[in-house]
MIKOLKOL-817653 format. One record per residue: x, y, z of N, C-alpha, C, O in turn. Coordinates in steps of 0.05 Angstrom, whole numbers, plus 5000, padded with zeros to 4 digits. Layout:
<nodes>
XYZXYZXYZXYZ
...
</nodes>
This chain:
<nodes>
501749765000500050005000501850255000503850255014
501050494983502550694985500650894994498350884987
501351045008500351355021501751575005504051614999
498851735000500351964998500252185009498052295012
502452295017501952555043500652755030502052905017
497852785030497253105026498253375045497353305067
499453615049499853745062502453825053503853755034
502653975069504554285057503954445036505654435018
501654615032499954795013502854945004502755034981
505154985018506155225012509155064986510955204976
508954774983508354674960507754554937508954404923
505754644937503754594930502754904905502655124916
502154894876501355124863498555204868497355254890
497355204835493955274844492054994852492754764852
489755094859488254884855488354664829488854424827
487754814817486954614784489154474788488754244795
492354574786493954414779494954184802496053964801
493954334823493954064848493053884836494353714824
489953894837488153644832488553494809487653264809
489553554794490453404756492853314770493253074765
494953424787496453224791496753064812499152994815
495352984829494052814846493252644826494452434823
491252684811489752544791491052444779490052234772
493052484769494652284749496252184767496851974755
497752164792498751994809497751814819499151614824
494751824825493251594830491951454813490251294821
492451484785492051384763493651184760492950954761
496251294756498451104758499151004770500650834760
499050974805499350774816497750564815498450324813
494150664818492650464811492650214786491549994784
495350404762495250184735496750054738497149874721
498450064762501249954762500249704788502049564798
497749664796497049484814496749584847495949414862
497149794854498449834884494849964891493050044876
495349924924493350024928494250274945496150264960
492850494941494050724949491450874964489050844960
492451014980490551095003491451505011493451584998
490551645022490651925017491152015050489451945066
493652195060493552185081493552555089495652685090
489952705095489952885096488253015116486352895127
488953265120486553395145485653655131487053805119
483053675134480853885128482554175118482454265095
483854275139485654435133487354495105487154685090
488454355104490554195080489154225058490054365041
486554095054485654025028484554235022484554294998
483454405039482454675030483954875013483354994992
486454885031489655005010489754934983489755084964
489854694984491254594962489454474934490154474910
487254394945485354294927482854454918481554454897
482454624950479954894945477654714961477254464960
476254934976473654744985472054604969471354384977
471254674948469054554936469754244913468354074902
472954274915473353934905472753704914473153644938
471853574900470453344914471353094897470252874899
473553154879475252794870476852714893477152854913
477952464892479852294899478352164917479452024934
475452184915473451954927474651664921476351594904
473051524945473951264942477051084942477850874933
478651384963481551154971481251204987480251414995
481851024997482550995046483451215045484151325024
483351315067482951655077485551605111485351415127
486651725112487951725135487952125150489352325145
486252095162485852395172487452405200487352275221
489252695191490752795212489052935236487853105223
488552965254487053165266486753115296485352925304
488553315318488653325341487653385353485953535343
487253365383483753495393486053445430487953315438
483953695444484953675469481153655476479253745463
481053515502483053235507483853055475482553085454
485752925477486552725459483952495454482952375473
483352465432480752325415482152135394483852195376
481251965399480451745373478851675358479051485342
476951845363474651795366474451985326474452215319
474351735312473451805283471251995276471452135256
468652005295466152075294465852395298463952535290
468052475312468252785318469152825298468753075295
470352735278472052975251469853045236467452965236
470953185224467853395198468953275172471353275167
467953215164467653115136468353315113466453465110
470053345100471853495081471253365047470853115045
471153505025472253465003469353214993466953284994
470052994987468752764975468852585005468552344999
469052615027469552475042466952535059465952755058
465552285077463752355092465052185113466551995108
464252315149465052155173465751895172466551795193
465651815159463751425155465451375144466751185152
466251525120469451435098472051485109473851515093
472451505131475351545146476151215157474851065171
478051205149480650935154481550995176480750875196
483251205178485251225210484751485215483751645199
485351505239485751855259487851915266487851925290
489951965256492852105268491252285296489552465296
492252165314491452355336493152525358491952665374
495652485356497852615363500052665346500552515327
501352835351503752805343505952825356505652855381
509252815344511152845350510652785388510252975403
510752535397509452405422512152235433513052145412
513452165449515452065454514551815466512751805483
516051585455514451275464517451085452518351055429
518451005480519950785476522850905467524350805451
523451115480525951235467526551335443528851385437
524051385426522951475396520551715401518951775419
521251805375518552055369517251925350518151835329
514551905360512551795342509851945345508952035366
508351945317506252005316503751785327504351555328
501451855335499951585345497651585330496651805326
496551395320494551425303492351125305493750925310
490051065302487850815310485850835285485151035273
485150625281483750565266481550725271481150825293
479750745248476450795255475250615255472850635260
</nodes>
């Protein structure tokens, strides 16, 4: 499985040309056999893709998004882009977290 990090708008060009090239990266990995999945938060996609896009429906979804208190809880995120509550795979729910003598991000299934 490959991920792809959505995020860092700054770069990132316009909209249009975001989304056509997203679109042809998940084109091609999909022809090449792989299953590929999208790893983004509300924030992010607004930058880079514009609110009102609504392609790249239909790949596992891995949503970044931190919350005090700390949540796992899939059911609190807002629904962004082509994505509804229900279509979220994972919750990055911390970050940069120290565990085991390492910095790691923590993240749970939905």
């Amino acid at each position: 499985m490959v991920w792809l990090d959505i995020e860092g708008s700054s770069y990132w060009t316009t909209p249009a040309a975001n989304r056509s090239f997203v679109e042809e990266i998940l084109k091609a990995f999909k022809a090449h056999g792989y299953v590929v999945g999208l790893y983004v938060n509300h924030t992010q996609w607004v930058e880079i893709f514009g609110a009102d896009y609504k392609g790249c429906g239909g790949f596992p979804t891995w949503v970044a998004k931190y919350s005090t208190p700390v949540s796992k809880d899939c059911s609190t995120l807002s629904p962004f882009g082509p994505y509804a509550t229900k279509d979220f795979n994972l919750r990055q729910y911390t970050g940069t977290t120290a565990l085991c003598g390492g910095s790691v991000d923590q993240s749970a299934y939905c």
